[in-house]
C-alpha positions in Angstrom: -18.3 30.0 -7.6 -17.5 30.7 -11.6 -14.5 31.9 -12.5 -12.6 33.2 -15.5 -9.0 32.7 -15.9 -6.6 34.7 -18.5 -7.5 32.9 -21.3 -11.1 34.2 -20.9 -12.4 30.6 -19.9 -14.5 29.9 -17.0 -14.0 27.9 -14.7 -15.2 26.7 -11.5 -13.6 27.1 -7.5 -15.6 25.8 -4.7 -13.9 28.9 -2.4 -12.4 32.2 -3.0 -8.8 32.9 -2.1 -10.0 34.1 1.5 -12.1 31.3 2.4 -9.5 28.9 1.5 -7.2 30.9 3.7 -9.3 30.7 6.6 -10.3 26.7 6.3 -6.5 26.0 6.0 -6.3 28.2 9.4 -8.7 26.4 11.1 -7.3 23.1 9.8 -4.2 24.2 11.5 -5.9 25.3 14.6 -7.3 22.6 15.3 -4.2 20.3 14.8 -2.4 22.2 16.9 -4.9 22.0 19.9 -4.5 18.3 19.2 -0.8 17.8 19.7 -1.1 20.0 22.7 -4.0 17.9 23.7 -1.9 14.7 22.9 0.7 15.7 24.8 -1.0 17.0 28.0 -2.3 13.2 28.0 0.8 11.5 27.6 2.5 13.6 30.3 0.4 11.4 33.2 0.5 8.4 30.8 1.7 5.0 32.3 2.6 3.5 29.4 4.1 0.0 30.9 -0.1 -0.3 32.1 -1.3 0.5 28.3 1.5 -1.7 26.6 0.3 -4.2 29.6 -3.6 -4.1 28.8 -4.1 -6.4 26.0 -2.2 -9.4 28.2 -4.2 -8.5 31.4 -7.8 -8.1 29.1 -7.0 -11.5 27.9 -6.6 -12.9 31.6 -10.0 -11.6 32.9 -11.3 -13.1 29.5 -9.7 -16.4 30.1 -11.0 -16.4 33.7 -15.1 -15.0 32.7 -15.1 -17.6 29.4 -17.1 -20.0 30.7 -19.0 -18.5 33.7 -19.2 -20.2 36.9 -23.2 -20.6 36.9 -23.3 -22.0 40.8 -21.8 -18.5 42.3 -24.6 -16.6 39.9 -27.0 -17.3 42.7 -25.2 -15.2 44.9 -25.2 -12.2 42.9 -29.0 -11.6 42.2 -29.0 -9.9 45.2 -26.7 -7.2 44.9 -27.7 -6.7 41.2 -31.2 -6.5 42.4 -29.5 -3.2 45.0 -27.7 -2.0 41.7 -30.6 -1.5 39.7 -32.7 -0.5 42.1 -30.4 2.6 43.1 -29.7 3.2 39.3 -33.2 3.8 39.1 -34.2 5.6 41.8 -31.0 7.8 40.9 -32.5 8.8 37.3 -35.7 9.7 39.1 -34.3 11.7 41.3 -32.1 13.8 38.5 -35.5 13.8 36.5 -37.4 15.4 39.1 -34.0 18.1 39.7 
């Protein structure tokens, strides 16, 4: 929006003094949802389990890298039942 300033030049301000206002209130809103958000989280935190979770991702790593191909033949089976009921699930909520 143009502006003139006391010198009689103009000028140019993307938002008037009440817009600015309300976008800095908003701004604020929304950061203080997200402390209170932040803090309702780390209330039921564990945080010994997330300072924990890198070591115990890199054991299940260790123990997948490289796969055991012989015990593969025992789980086509149950993978066959898994996408079979995934399937028949998302019909059923398609036709609902």
């Amino acid at each position: 929006m143009p502006i003139v300033d006391n010198n009689g030049q103009r000028g140019w301000q993307r938002y008037n003094r009440r817009e600015s206002l309300m976008r800095w209130a908003g701004w604020l809103a929304t950061m203080i949802v997200l402390v209170w958000c932040w803090q309702k989280i780390s209330e039921g935190t564990e945080w010994s389990f997330v300072l924990d979770a890198p070591e115990q991702g890199a054991d299940i790593l260790g123990r997948m890298i490289p796969p055991d191909w012989a015990y593969f033949s025992r789980l086509i089976r149950p993978l066959w039942d898994t996408l079979t009921m995934a399937t028949v699930g998302t019909l059923f909520a398609i036709m609902f």
